[in-house]
C-alpha positions in Angstrom: 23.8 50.8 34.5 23.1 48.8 37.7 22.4 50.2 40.9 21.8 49.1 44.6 18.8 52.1 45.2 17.6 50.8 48.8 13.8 50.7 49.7 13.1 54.2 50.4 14.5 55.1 47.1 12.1 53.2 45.4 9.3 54.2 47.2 10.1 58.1 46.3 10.3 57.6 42.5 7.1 55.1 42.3 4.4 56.2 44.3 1.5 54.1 45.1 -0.4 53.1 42.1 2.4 53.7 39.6 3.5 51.2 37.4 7.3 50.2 36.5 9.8 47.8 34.8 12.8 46.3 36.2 15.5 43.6 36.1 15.9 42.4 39.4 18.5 39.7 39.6 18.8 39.3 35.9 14.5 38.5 35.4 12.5 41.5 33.7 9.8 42.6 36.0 6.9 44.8 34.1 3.5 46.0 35.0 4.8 46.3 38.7 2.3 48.3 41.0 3.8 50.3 43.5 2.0 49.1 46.7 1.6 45.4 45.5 2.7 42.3 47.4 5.2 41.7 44.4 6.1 45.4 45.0 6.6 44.6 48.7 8.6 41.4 48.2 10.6 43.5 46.1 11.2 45.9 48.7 12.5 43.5 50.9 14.7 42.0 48.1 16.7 45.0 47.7 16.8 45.8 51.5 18.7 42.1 51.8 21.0 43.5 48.6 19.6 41.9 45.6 20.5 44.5 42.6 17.8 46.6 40.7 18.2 48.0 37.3 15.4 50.2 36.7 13.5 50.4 33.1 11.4 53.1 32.1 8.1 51.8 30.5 8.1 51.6 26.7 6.1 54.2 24.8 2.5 53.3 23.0 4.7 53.4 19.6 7.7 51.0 20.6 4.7 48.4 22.4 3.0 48.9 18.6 6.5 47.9 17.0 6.3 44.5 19.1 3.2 43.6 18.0 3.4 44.5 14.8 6.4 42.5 14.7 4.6 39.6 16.7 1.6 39.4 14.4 3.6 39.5 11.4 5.6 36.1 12.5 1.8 34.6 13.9 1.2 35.2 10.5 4.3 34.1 8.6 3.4 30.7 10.3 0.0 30.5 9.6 0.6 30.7 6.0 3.1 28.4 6.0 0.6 26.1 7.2 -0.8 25.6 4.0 -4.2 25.7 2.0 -6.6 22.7 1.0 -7.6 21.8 -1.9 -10.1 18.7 -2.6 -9.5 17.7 0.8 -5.2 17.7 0.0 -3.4 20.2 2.2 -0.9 22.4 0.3 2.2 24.2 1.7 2.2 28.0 1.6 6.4 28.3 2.4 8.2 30.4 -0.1 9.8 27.4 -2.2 5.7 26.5 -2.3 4.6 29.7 -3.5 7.2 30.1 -5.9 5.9 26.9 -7.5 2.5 27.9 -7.2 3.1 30.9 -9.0 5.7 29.1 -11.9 2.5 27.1 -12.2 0.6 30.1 -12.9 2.8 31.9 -15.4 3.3 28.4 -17.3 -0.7 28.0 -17.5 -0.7 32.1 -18.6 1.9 31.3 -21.4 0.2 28.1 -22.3 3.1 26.3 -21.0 1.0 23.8 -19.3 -1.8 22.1 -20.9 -4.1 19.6 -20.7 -0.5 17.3 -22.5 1.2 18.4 -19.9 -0.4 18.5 -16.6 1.6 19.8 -14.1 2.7 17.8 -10.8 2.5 19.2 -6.9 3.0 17.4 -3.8 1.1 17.8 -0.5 2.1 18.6 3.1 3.0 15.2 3.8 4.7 15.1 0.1 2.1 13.3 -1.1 1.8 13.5 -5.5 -1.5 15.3 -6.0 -2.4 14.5 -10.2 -4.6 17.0 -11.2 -7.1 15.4 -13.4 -7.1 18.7 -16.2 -6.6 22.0 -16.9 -9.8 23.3 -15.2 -8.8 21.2 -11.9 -5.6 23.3 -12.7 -7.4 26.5 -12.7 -9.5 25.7 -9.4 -6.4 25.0 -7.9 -4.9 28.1 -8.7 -8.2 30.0 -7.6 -7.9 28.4 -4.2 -4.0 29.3 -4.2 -5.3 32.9 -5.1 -8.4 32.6 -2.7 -6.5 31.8 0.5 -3.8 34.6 -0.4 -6.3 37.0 -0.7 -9.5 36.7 1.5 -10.2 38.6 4.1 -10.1 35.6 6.4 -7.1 34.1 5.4 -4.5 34.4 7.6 -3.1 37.0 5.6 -6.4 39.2 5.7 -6.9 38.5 9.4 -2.8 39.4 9.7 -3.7 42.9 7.7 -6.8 43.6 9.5 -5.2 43.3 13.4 -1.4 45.4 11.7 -4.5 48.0 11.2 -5.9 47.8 14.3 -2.3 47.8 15.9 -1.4 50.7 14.3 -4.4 52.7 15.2 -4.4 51.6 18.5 -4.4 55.4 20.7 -3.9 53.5 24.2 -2.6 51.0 25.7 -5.9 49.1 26.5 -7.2 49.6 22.8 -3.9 47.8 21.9 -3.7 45.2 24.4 -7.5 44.2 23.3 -6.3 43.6 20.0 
């Protein structure tokens, strides 16, 4: 619900020092100090009759939520990026992986063999030929590698959704 508080009323619920959120003229103000210039100017905005909707400041667990959510999709794209393999670069998007892993299963149920080497195309949809089975299997190790090291982006991704979530304060969770 908007209102029209007028100076004074702003300066009673936000003392010096505090810190608010706002939308002011339909722009999200947050991390405003009561005291600042920016708190000032907005002083004087509302005094000439620009509108202020106040917003209380999100909890420690809703600013977790967004950056969980944010280093999930910082994530989701750095896997997409893709994986090398004798200097190719591989795709890592779900229609990749779900090759990746076909090609697994077929090498598991002897599907694929040294007869019937299997095909795979780079980044820039260039044919990769694998030259045998155990070029197969080192490419399915590096497939395997970069989903599960520790420094893959899906290990670092892990590591900082840990951190995230044990985050106690603000600061811990902003230096994440």
């Amino acid at each position: 619900m908007e209102t029209r508080p007028t100076a004074t009323e702003i300066k009673v619920e936000n003392e010096a020092g505090t810190q608010y959120s706002a939308v002011i003229l339909g722009k999200r103000w947050s991390g405003i100090t009561a005291g600042s210039r920016l708190f000032a100017s907005i002083e004087k905005a509302i005094a000439d009759g620009a509108s202020i909707t106040p917003y209380p400041t999100p909890t420690l667990d809703e600013l977790k939520d967004k950056a969980i959510q944010e280093r999930d999709a910082k994530t989701r794209k750095e896997i997409a990026q893709g994986f090398t393999y004798r200097g190719s670069m591989f795709s890592m998007s779900d229609a990749a992986q779900r090759n990746w892993i076909a090609m697994g299963v077929g090498v598991a149920l002897g599907l694929i063999n040294a007869d019937n080497l299997p095909k795979a195309s780079t980044i820039e949809e260039v044919p990769f030929v694998f030259i045998d089975m155990a070029d197969v299997g080192g490419f399915l190790g590096a497939y395997a590698q970069y989903l599960t090291s520790p420094l893959s982006p899906l290990g670092v991704g892990r590591e900082a959704k840990a951190l995230i979530k044990a985050a106690t304060t603000e600061e811990e969770l902003s230096a994440i």
